[in-house]
C-alpha positions as a Markdown table, in Angstrom:
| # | Residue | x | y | z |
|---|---|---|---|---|
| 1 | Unk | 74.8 | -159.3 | -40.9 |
| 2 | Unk | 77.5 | -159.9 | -38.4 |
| 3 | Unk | 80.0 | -157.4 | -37.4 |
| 4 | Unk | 82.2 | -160.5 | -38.8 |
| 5 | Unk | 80.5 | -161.1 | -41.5 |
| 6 | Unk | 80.6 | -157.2 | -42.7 |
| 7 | Unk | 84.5 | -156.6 | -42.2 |
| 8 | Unk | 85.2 | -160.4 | -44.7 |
| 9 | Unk | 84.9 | -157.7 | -47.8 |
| 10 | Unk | 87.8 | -156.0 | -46.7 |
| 11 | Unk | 91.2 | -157.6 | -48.6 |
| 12 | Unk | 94.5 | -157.2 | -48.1 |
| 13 | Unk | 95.9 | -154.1 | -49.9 |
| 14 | Unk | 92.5 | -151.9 | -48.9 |
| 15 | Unk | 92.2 | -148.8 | -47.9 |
| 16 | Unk | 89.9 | -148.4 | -45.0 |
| 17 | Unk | 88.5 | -145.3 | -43.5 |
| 18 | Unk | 87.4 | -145.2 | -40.1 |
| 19 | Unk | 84.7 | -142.9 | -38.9 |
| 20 | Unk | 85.9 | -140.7 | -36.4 |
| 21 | Unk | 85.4 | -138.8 | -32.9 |
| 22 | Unk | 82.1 | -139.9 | -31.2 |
| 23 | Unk | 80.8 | -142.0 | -34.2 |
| 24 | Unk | 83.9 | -144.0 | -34.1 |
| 25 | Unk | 82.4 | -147.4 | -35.2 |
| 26 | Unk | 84.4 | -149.7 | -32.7 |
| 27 | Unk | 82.1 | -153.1 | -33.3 |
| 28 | Unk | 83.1 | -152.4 | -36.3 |
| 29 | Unk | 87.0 | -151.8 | -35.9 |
| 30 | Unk | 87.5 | -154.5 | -33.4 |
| 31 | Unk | 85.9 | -157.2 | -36.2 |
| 32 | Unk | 88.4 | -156.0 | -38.1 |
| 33 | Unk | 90.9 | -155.7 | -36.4 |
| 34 | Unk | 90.5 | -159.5 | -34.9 |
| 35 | Unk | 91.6 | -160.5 | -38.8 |
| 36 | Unk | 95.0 | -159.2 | -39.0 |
| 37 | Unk | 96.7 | -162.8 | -38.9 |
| 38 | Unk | 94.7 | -163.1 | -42.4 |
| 39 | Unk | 95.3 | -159.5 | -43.8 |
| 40 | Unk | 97.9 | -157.7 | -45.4 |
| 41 | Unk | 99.1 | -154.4 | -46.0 |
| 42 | Unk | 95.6 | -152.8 | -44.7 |
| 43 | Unk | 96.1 | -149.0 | -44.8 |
| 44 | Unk | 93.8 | -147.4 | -41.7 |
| 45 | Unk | 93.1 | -143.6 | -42.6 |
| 46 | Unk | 91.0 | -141.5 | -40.3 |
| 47 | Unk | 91.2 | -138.0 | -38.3 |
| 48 | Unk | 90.9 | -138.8 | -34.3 |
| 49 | Unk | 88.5 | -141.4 | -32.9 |
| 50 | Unk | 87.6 | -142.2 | -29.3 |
| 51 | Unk | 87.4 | -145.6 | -27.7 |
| 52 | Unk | 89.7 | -148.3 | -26.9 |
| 53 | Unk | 90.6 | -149.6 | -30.3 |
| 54 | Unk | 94.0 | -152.1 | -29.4 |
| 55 | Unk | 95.5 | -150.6 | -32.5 |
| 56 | Unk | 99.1 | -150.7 | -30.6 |
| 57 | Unk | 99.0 | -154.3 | -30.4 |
| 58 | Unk | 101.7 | -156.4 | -31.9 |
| 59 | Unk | 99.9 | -158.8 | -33.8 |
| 60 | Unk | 97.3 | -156.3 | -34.8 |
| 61 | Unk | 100.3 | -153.9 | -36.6 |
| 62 | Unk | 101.5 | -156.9 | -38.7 |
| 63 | Unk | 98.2 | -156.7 | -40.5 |
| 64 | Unk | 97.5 | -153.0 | -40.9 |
| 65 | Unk | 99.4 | -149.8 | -41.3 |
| 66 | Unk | 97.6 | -146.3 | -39.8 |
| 67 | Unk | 98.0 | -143.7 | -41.7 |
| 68 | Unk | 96.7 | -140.8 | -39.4 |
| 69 | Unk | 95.3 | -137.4 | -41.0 |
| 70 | Unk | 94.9 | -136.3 | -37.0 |
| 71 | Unk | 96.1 | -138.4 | -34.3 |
| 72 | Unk | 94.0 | -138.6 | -31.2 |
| 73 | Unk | 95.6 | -140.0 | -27.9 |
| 74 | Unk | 94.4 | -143.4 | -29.2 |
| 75 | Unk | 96.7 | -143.3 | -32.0 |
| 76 | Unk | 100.2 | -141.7 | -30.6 |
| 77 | Unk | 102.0 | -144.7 | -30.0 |
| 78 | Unk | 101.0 | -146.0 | -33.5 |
| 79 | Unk | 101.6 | -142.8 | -35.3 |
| 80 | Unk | 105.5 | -142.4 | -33.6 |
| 81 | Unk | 106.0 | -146.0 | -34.1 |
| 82 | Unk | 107.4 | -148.6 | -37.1 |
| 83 | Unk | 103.4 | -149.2 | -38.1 |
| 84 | Unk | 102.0 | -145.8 | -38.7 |
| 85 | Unk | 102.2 | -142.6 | -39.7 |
| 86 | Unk | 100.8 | -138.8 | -40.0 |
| 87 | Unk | 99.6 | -136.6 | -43.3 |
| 88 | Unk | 100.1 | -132.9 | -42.6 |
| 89 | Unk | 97.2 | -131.2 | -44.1 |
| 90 | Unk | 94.0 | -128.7 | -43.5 |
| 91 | Unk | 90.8 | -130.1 | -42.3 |
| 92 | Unk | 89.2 | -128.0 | -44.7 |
| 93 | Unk | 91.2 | -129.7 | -47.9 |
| 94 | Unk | 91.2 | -133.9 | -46.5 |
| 95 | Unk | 88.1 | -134.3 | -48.6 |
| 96 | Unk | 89.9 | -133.4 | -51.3 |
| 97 | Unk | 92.4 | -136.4 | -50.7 |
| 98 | Unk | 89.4 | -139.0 | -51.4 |
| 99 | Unk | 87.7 | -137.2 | -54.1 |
| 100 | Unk | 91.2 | -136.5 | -56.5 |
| 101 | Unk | 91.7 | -139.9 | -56.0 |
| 102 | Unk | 95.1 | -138.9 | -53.6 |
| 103 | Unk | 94.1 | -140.9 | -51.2 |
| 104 | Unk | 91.7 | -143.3 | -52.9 |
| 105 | Unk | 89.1 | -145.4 | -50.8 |
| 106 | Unk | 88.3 | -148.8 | -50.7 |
| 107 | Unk | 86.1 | -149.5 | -47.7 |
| 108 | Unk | 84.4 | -147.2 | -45.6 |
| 109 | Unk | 83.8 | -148.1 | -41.7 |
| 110 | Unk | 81.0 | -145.4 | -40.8 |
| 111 | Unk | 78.3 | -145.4 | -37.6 |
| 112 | Unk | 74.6 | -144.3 | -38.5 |
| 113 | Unk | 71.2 | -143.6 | -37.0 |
| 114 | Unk | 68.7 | -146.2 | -38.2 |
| 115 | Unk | 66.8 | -145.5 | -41.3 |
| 116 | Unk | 64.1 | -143.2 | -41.6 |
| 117 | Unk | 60.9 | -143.7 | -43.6 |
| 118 | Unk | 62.4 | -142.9 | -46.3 |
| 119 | Unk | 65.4 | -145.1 | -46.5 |
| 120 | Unk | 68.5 | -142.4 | -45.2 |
| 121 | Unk | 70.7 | -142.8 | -42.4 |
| 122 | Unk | 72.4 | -139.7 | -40.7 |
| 123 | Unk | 76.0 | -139.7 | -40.1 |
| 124 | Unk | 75.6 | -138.5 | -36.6 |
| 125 | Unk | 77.4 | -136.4 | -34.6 |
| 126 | Unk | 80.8 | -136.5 | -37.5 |
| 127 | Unk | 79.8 | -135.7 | -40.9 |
| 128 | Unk | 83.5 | -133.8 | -40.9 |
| 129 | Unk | 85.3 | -135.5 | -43.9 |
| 130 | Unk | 83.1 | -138.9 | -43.5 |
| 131 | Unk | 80.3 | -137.6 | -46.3 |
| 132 | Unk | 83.4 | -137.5 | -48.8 |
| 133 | Unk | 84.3 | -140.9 | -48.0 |
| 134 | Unk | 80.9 | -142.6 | -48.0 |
| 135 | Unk | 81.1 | -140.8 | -51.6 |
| 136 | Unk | 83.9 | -141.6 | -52.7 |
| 137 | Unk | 84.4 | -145.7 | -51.4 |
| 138 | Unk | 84.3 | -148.1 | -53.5 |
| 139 | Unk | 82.1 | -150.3 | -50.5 |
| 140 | Unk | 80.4 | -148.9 | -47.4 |
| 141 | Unk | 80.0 | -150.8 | -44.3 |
| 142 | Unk | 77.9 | -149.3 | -41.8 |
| 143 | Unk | 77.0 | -150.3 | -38.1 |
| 144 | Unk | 73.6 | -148.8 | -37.0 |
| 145 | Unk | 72.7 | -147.9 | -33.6 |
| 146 | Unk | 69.4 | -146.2 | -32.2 |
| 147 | Unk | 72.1 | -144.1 | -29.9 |
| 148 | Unk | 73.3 | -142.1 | -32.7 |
| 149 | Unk | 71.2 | -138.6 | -33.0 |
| 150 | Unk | 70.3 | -138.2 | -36.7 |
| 151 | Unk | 71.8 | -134.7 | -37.2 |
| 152 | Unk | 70.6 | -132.5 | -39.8 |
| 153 | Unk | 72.6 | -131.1 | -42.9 |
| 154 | Unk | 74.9 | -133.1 | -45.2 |
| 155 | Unk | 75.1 | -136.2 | -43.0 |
| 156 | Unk | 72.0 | -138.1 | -44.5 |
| 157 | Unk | 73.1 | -141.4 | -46.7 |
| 158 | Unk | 70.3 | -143.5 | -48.6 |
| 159 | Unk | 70.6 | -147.3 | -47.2 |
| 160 | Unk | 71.4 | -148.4 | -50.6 |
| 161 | Unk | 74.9 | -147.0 | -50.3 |
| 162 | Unk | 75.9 | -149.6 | -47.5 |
| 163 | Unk | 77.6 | -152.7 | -48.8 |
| 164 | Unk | 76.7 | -154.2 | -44.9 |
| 165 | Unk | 74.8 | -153.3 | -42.1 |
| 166 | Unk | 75.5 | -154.2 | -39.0 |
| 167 | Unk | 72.7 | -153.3 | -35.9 |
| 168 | Unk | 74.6 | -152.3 | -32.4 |
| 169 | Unk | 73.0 | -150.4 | -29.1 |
| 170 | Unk | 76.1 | -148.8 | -27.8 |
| 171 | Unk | 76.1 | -145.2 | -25.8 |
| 172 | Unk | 78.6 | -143.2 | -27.9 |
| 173 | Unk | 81.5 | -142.3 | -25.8 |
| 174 | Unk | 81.5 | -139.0 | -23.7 |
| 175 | Unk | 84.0 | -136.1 | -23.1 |
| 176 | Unk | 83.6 | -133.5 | -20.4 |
| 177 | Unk | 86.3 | -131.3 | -19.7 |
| 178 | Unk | 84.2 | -129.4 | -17.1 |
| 179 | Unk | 86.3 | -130.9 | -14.2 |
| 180 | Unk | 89.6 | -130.0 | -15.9 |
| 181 | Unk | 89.1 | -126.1 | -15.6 |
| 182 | Unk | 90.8 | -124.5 | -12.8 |
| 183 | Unk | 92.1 | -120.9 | -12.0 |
| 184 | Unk | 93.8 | -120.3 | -15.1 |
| 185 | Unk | 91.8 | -121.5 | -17.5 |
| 186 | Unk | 89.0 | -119.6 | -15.7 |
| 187 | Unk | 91.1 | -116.7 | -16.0 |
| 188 | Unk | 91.8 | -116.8 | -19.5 |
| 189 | Unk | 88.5 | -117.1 | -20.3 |
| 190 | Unk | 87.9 | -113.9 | -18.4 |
| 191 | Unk | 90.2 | -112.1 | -20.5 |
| 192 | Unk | 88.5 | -113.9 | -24.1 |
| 193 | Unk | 84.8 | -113.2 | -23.3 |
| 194 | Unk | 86.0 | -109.4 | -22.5 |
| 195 | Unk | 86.9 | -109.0 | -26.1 |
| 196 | Unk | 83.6 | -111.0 | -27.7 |
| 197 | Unk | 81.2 | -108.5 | -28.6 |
| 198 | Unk | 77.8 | -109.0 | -28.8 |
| 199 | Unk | 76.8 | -110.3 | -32.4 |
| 200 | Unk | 79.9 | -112.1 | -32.8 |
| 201 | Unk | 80.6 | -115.6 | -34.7 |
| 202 | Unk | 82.1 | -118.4 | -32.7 |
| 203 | Unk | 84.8 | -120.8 | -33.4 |
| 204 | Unk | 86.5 | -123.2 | -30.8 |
| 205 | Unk | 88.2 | -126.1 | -30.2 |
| 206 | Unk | 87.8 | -128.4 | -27.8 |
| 207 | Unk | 89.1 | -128.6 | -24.2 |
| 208 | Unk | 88.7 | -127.1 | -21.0 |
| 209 | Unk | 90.0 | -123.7 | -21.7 |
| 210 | Unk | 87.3 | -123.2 | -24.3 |
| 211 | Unk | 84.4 | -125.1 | -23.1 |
| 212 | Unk | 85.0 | -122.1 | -20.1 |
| 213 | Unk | 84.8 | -119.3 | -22.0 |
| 214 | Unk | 81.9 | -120.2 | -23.3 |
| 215 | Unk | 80.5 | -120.7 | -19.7 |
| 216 | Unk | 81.6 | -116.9 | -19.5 |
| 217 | Unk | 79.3 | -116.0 | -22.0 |
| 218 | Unk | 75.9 | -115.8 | -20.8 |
| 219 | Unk | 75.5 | -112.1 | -20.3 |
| 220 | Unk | 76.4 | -111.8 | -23.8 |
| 221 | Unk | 73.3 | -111.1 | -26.7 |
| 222 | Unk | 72.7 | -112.6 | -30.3 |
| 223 | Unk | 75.9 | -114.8 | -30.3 |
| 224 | Unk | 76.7 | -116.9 | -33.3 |
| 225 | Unk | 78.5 | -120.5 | -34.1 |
| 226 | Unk | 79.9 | -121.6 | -37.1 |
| 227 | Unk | 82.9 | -124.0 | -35.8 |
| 228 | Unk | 84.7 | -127.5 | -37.1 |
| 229 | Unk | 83.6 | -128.6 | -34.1 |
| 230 | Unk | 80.8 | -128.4 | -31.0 |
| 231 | Unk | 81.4 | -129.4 | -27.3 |
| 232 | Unk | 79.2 | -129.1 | -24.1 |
| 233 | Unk | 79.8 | -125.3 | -23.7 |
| 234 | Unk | 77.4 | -124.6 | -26.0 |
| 235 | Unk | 74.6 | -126.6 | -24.4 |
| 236 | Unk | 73.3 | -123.3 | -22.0 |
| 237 | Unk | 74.0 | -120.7 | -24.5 |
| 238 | Unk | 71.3 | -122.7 | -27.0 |
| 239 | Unk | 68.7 | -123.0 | -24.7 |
| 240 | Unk | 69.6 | -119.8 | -22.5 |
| 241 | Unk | 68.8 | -117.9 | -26.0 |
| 242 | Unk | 72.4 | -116.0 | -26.0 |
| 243 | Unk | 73.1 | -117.9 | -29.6 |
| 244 | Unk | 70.8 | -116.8 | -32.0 |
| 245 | Unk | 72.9 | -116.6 | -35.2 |
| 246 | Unk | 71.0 | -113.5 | -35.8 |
| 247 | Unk | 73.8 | -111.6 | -37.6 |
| 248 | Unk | 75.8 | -114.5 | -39.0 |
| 249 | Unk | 75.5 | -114.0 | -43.0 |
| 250 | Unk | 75.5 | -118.0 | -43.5 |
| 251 | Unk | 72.9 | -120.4 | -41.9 |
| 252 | Unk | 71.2 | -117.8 | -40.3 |
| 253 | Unk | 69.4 | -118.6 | -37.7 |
| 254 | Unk | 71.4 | -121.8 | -37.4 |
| 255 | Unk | 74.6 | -123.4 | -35.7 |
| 256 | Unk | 76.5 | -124.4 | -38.0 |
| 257 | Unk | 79.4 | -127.6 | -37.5 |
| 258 | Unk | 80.9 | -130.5 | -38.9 |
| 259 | Unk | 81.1 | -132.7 | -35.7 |
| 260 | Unk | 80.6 | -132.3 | -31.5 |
| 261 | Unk | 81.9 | -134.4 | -28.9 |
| 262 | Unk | 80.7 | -134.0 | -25.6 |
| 263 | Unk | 78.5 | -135.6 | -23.3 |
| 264 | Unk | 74.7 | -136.9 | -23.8 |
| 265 | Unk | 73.1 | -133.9 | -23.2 |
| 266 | Unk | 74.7 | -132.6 | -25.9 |
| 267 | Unk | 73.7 | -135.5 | -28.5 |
| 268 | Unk | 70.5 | -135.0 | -27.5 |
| 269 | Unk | 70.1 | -131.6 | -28.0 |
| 270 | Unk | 71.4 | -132.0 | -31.8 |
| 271 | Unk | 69.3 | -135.1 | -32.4 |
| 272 | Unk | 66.8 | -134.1 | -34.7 |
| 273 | Unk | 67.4 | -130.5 | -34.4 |
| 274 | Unk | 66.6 | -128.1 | -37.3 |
| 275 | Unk | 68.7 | -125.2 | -35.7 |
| 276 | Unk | 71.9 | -127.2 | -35.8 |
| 277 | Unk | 73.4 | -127.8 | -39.8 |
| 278 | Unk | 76.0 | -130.8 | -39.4 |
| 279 | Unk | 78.1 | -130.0 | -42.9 |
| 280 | Unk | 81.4 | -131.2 | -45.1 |
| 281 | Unk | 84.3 | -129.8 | -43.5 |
| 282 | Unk | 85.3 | -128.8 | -46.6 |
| 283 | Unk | 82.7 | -125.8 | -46.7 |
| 284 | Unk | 82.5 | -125.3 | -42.5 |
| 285 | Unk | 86.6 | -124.5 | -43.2 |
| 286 | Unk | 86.8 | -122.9 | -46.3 |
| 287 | Unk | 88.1 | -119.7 | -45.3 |
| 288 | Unk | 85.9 | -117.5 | -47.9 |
| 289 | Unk | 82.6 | -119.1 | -45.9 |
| 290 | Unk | 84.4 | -118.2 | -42.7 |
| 291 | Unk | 85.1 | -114.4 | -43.4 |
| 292 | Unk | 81.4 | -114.4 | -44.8 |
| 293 | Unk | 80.4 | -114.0 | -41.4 |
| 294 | Unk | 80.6 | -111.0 | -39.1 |
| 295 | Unk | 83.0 | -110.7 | -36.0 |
| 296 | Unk | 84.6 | -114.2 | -36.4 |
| 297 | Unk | 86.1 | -115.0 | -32.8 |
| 298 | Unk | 88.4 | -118.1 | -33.3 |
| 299 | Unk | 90.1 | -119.2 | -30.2 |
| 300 | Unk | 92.4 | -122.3 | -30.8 |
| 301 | Unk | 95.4 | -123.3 | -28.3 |
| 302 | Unk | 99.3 | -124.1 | -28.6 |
| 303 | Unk | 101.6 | -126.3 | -26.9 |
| 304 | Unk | 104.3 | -124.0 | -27.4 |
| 305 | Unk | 105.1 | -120.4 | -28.7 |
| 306 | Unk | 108.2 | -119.3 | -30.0 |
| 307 | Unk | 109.0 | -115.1 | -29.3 |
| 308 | Unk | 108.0 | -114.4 | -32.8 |
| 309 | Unk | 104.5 | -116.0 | -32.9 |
| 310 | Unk | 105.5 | -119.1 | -34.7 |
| 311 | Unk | 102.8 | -121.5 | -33.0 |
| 312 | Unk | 103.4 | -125.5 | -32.8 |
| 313 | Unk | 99.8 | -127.5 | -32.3 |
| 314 | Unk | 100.1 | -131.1 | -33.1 |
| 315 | Unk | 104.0 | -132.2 | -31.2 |
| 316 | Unk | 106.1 | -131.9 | -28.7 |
| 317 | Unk | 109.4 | -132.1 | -30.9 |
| 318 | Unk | 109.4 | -135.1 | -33.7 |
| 319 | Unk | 106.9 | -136.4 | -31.5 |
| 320 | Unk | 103.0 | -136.5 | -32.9 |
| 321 | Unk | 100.5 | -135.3 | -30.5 |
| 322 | Unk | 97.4 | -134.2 | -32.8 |
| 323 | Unk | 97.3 | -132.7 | -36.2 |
| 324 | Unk | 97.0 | -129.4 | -38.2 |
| 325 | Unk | 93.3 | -129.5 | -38.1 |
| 326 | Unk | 91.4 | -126.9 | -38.4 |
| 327 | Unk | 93.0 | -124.1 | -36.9 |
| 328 | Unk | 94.8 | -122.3 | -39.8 |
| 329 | Unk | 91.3 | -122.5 | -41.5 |
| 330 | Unk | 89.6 | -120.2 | -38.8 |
| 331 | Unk | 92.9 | -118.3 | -37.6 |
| 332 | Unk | 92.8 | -117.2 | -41.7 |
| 333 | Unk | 89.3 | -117.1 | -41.7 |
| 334 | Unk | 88.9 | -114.9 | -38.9 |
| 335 | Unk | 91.4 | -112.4 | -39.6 |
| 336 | Unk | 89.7 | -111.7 | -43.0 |
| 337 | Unk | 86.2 | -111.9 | -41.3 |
| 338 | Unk | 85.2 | -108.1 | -40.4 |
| 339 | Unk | 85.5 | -107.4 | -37.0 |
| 340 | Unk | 87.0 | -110.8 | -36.5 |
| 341 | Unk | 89.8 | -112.2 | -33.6 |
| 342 | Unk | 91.8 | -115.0 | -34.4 |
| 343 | Unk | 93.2 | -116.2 | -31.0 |
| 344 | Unk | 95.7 | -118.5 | -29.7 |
| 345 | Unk | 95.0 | -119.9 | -26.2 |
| 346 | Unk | 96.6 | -120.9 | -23.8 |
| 347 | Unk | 98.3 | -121.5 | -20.3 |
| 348 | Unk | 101.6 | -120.0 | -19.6 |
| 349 | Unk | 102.9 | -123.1 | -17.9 |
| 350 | Unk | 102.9 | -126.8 | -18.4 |
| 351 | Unk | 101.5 | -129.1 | -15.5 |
| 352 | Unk | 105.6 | -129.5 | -14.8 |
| 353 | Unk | 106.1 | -126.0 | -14.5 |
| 354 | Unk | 107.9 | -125.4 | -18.0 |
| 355 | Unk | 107.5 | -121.7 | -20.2 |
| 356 | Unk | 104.9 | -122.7 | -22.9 |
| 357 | Unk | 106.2 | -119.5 | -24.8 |
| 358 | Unk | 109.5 | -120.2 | -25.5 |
| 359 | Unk | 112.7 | -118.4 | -27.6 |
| 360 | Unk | 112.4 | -121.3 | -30.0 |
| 361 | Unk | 110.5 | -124.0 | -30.7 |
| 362 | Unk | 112.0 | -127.7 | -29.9 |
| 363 | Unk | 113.9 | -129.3 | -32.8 |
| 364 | Unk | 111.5 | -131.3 | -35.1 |
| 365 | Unk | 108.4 | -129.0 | -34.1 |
| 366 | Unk | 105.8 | -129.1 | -35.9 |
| 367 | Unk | 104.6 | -125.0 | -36.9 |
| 368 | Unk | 100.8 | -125.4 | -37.3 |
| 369 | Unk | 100.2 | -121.6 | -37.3 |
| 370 | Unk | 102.9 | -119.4 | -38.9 |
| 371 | Unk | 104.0 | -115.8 | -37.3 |
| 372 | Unk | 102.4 | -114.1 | -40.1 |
| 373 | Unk | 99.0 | -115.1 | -39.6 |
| 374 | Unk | 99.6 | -114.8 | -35.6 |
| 375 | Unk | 97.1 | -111.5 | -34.0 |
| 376 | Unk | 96.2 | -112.5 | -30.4 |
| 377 | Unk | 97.6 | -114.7 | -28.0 |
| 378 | Unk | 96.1 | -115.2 | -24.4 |
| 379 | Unk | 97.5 | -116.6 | -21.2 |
| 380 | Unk | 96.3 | -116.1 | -17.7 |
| 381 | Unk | 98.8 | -112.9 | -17.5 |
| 382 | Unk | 96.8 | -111.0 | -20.1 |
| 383 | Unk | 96.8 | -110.5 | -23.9 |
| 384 | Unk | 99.0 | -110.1 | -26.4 |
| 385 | Unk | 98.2 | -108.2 | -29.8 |
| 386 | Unk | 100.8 | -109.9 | -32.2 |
| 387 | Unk | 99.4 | -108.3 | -35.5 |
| 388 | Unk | 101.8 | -105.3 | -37.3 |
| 389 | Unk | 104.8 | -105.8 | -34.9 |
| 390 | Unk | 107.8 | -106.2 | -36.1 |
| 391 | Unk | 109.7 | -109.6 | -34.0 |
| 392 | Unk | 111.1 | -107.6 | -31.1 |
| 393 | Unk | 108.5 | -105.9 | -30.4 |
| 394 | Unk | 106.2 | -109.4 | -30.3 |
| 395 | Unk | 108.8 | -110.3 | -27.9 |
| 396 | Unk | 108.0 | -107.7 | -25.6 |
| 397 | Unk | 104.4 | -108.2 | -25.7 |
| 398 | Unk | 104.9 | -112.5 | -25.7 |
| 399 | Unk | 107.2 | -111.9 | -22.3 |
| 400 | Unk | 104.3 | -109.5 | -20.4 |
| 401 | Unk | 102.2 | -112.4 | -20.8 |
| 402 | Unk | 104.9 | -115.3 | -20.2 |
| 403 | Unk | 104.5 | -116.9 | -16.4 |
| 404 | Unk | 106.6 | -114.1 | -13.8 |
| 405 | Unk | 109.2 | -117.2 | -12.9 |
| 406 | Unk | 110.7 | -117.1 | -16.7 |
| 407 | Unk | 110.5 | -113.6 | -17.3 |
| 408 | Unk | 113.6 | -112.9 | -16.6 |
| 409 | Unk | 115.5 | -115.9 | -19.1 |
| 410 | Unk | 112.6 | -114.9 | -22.0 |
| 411 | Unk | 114.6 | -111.3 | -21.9 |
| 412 | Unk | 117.9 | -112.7 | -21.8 |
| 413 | Unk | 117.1 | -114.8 | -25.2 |
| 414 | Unk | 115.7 | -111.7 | -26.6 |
| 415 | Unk | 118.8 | -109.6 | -25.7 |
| 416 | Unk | 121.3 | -112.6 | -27.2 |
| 417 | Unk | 118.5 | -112.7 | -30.4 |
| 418 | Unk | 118.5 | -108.9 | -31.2 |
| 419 | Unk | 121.7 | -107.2 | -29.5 |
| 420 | Unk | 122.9 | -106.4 | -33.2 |
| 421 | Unk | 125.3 | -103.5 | -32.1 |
| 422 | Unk | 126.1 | -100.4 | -33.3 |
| 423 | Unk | 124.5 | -100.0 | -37.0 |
C-alpha cells in the first residue's frame, strides 16, 4: 500500500519505534509525520537515525513527543527542547525495555530487503535493538527497498509479521569520515595500532579517529571484529585478509556486529555475506560474550575528561549530544577480556582550542564511563595507563598527554585539588 495508507494504523496515544542509522525508514517517517494535525500524544522511540526527518518543526511537535534512547545530530534540538527527551541506558540492555514491557510497543517503522523465496525480509544493515521491536510490536509496518543488503544473522523477519508494506528504491544514506582525519587523529591512531597485537578482537566506534586506526592496520595478521557497530575502515582489512577472526572464541571465522554505517562499498560487501553475523545488541554487548573473546581492543572517544578518569560521552553540560551506547559494554567487556585494552580516544583539543581533559567535568555532565572502569586514554601526546593509580597519580599521567598550551593550568588545579598539608 501507500506510504499513507501504511502510517493510518498508527493512533494517537502509540508508541512508535523508528528504525535507526542507515535503515532509517524516512518514506515512512515523513507519512507520518505529515499527520500530526490529526495525532495525539505519539511517543517516537529510537536510538540515532540519519536523514532529514523535520522532526524540529513546530507543527510536527504538537503531534508527537521523541523519546530518544541515543540522540543523533538529527534529534538534538528535539531532545533539549519542550517535545522530547533522552533515556540513559546500555545498548546492550534497550531490548530489554520492549521485551519487559518498560517501554511497550505499539507500532514498529522498520526498512527491509525484499522477500526472499521463502517469504523473510532482512533487517539490513541495523538489526541493533530493531529484532526486539519487530518482536515485541503489537503491528509492523515495513517499507521495502531492493537497496537494502539482506545481511545475515538475526535480522531475517517472515513477511507475515508486517501489518503493511510499503515498496521504495532509495540509496541508503552514506557516512565517510575519511576526509575528517587530519594530523592528530592520524597520530593517535599511530599510537593505538602500536598497542594491537596480532590476534586481537576489535571494537570501535564510529568517526574519523577510528575509521584511521583501522587504516593503520594492515601490516597486522589474523585480526578479529566483534563491535556494536561497523564503518568503512573495515572495508580493506576484509578483503586484504588481515581480519580473519581466526582466534576469536565466538563466530569464528566471522565478523560479528549489530549495525554499520558507512558508504556503499561497505553495504555491498555485507550484502549477502556469510562471513559478516548481523546480531541483537543484546548478545554483541553482553559483556560475558565480549570477554569470551581474546585480546579485546575497544577504542571509544570522550568529549571531555576530568583528572580522575571520569569520562562524559553523550553532552556538553545539561546539553544532549549522543547517548550511553555502547561503550561501557566493551570498556567492561574488554577489561575482563584476556589480554584485552579498553581505550578512550581522543583529541586533546576542541576545534576552538579548548583542554578536552579537564579538572572537572561541566556542571550537568553527563559520566558515560566511570573512573573505575577507566585503563587507557590516548591523545595525540601519547598514552596514558589509568588502571591501579590512585587520582593523583592519574593526574600526572592525564596532564603528559593534555595539549602543551594547558599544561601548565592542568597542574595548578591539581596542586589546589591535592595540596592537603602537613598530615
Amino acid at each position: 500500500m501507500t506510504a499513507q495508507d501504511a502510517v493510518s494504523l498508527v493512533k494517537s496515544g502509540d508508541r512508535v519505534f523508528i528504525h535507526g542509522s542507515a535503515a532509517t525508514p524516512v518514506t515512512l517517517v515523513n507519512a507520518l509525520l505529515a499527520r500530526a494535525g490529526d495525532l495525539k500524544d505519539v511517543e517516537l522511540v529510537c536510538i540515532s537515525t540519519l536523514g532529514e526527518l523535520g522532526l524540529e518543526r513546530p507543527e510536527v511537535q504538537k503531534g508527537f513527543f521523541l523519546n530518544a534512547l541515543f540522540v543523533s545530530a538529527n534529534m538534538r534540538s528535539v531532545v533539549d527542547g519542550a517535545r522530547g527527551d533522552y533515556v540513559p541506558v546500555f545498548l546492550s540492555e534497550i531490548p530489554l525495555l520492549f521485551e519487559r514491557g518498560i517501554l511497550p510497543v505499539d507500532v514498529a517503522l522498520v526498512h527491509v530487503s525484499p522477500p526472499d523465496r521463502h517469504g523473510y525480509c532482512s533487517l539490513g544493515v541495523s538489526v541493533d535493538i530493531a529484532r526486539s521491536a519487530v518482536r515485541n510490536a503489537r503491528l509492523v509496518i515495513a517499507q521495502v527497498n531492493p537497496r537494502m543488503p539482506r545481511t545475515l544473522g538475526d535480522g531475517q523477519v517472515h513477511i507475515s509479521r508486517f501489518a503493511a508494506l510499503v515498496e521504495v528504491n532509495d540509496e541508503l544514506p552514506e557516512v565517510d569520515y575519511s576526509a575528517e582525519i587530519g594530523p592528530n587523529e592520524e597520530r593517535i591512531a599511530s599510537l593505538i595500532a602500536g598497542m594491537v597485537e596480532d590476534g586481537s578482537t576489535l571494537q570501535m566506534g564510529i568517526g574519523a579517529i577510528p575509521d584511521a586506526i583501522l587504516r593503520g592496520l594492515g601490516g597486522h595478521k589474523d585480526l578479529g571484529i566483534h563491535t556494536e557497530m561497523c564503518s568503512n575502515g573495515i572495508i580493506d582489512l576484509v578483503r586484504s585478509g588481515v581480519v580473519t577472526n581466526k582466534f576469536k572464541k565466538k563466530h569464528r571465522g566471522k565478523v560479528v556486529t549489530s549495525f554499520a554505517i558507512g558508504t556503499r562499498a561497505l553495504y555491498d560487501l555485507v550484502d549477502d555475506n556469510p562471513n559478516f553475523a548481523f546480531l541483537d545488541a543484546q548478545y554483541v554487548n553482553d559483556g560475558k560474550v565480549i570477554r569470551e573473546n581474546p585480546k579485546v581492543v575497544a577504542v571509544n572517544s570522550a568529549i571531555e575528561l576530568d583528572l580522575t578518569g571520569q569520562v562524559c560521552a553523550d553532552s556538553i553540560g545539561t546539553y544532549q549530544i549522543s547517548g550511553v551506547g555502547g561503550q561501557m559494554d566493551f570498556m567492561r567487556g574488554a577489561s575482563l577480556s584476556q589480554g584485552g585494552k579498553p581505550i578512550i580516544a581522543l583529541c586533546s583539543t576542541t576545534r576552538k582550542g579548548a583542554s578536552k581533559i579537564v579538572p572537572f567535568l561541566r556542571e550537568g555532565a553527563g559520566v558515560v564511563t566511570t573512573r573505575a572502569h577507566m585503563h587507557y586514554v590516548v591523545t595525540e601526546h601519547g598514552v596514558a595507563d589509568l588502571y591501579g593509580k590512585n587520582l593523583q597519580q592519574r593526574a600526572r599521567a592525564l596532564i603528559a598527554i593534555a595539549h602543551p598550551a594547558h599544561r601548565d593550568a592542568l597542574e595548578r588545579a591539581t596542586f589546589q585539588r591535592f595540596d592537603r598539608g602537613p598530615r
